[in-house]
C-alpha positions as CSV (number, residue, x, y, z in Angstrom):
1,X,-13.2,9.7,-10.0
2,X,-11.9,8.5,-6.5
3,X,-10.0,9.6,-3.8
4,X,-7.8,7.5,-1.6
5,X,-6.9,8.2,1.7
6,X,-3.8,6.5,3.5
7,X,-4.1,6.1,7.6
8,X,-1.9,3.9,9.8
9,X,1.5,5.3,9.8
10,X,3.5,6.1,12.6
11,X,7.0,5.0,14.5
12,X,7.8,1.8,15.9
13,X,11.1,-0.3,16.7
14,X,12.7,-2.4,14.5
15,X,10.2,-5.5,14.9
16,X,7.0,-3.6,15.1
17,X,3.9,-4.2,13.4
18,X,1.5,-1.5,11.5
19,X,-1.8,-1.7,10.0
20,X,-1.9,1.1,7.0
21,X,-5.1,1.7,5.3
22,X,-6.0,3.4,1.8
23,X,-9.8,4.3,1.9
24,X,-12.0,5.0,-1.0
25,X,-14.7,7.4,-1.6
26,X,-16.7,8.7,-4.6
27,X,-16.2,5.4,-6.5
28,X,-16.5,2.0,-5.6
29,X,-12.8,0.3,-5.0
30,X,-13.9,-2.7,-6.1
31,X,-13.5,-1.6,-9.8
32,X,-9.8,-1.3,-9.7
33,X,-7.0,-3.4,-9.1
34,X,-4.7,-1.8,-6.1
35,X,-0.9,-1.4,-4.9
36,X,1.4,0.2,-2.4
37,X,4.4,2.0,-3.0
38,X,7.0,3.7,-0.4
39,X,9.1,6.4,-1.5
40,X,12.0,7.0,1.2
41,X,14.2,10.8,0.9
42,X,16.0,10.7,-2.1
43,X,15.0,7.5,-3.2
44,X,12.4,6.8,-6.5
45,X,8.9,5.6,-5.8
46,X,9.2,1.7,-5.0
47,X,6.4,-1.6,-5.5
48,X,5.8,-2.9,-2.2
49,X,2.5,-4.5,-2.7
50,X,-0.4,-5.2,-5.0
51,X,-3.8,-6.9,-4.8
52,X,-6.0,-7.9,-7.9
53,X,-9.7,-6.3,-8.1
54,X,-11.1,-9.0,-6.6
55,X,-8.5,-9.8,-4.1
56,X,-7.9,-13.4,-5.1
57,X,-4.2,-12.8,-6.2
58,X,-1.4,-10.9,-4.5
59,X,1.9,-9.9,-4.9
60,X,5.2,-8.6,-3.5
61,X,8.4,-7.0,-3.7
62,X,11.0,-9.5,-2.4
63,X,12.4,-6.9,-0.1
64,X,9.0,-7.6,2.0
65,X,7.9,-11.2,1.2
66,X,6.9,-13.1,4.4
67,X,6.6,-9.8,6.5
68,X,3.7,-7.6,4.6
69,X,0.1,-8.3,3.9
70,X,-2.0,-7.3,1.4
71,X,-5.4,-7.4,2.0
72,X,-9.1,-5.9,0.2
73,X,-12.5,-5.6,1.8
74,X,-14.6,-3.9,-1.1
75,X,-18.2,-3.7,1.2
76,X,-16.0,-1.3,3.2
77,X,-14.3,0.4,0.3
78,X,-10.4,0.1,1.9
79,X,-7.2,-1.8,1.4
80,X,-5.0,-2.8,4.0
81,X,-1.3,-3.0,4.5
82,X,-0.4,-5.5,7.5
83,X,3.2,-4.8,8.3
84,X,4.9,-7.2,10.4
85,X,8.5,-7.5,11.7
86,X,9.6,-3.9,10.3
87,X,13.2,-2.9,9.7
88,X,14.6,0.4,9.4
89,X,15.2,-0.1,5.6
90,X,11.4,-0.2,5.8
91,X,11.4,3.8,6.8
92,X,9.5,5.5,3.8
93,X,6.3,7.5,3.0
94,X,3.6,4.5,2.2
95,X,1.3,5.3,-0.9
96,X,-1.6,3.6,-2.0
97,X,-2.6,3.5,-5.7
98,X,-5.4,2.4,-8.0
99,X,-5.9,1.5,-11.6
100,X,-9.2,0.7,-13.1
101,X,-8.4,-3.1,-14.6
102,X,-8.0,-6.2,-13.3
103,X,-4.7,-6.8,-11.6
104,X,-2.0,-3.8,-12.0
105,X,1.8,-3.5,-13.0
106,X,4.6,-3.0,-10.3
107,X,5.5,0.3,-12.1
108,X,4.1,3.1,-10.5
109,X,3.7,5.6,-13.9
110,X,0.7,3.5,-14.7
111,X,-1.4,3.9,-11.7
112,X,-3.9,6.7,-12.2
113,X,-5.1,7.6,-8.8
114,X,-3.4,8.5,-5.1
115,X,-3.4,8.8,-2.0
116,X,-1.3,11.6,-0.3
117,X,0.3,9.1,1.9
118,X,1.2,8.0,5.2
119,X,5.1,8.7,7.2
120,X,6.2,4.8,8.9
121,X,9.3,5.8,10.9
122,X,11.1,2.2,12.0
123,X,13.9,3.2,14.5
124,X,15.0,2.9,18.0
């Protein structure tokens, strides 16, 4: 079993940057392949970002291609999400997610384990 922890959030202008991390305890992360999903008001749980179990391939929703970061360091048990140039559209709780395997899906139903997650507020 483990249990993820999101930190990072907060509110910044439209062009901002945030750091968000998801940190792992009770099990090593480096077992399981790991994403981010946002889930704004009303809206369904959305892919942002996912990162293989060794951290050698990445990938992103288009929506944030060329302004997010997804990053592993498994000796300190935590993913990161570098957000750069953030929008208002980019207003949404940020979750991370892990699934024990290799590389994981963009669809959220198949993640077994989550954070609580973290608010980022883009506005001026």
């Amino acid at each position: 079993q483990v249990q993820l922890v999101e930190s990072g959030g907060g509110l910044v202008q439209p062009g901002g940057s945030l750091r968000l991390s998801c940190a792992a305890s009770g099990r090593s992360l480096g077992v399981y392949a790991v994403a981010w999903f946002r889930q704004a008001p009303g809206k369904e749980r959305e892919f942002v970002a996912g990162i293989s179990r060794s951290g050698r391939s990445t990938y992103y929703a288009d929506s944030v291609k060329g302004r997010l970061t997804i990053s592993r360091d498994n000796a300190k048990n935590t993913v990161y999400l570098q957000m750069n140039n953030l929008q208002p559209e980019d207003t949404a709780v940020y979750y991370c997610a892990a699934v024990q395997s290799v590389i994981g899906p963009t669809t959220p139903r198949t993640y077994d384990y989550w954070g609580q997650g973290t608010q980022v507020t883009v506005s001026s």
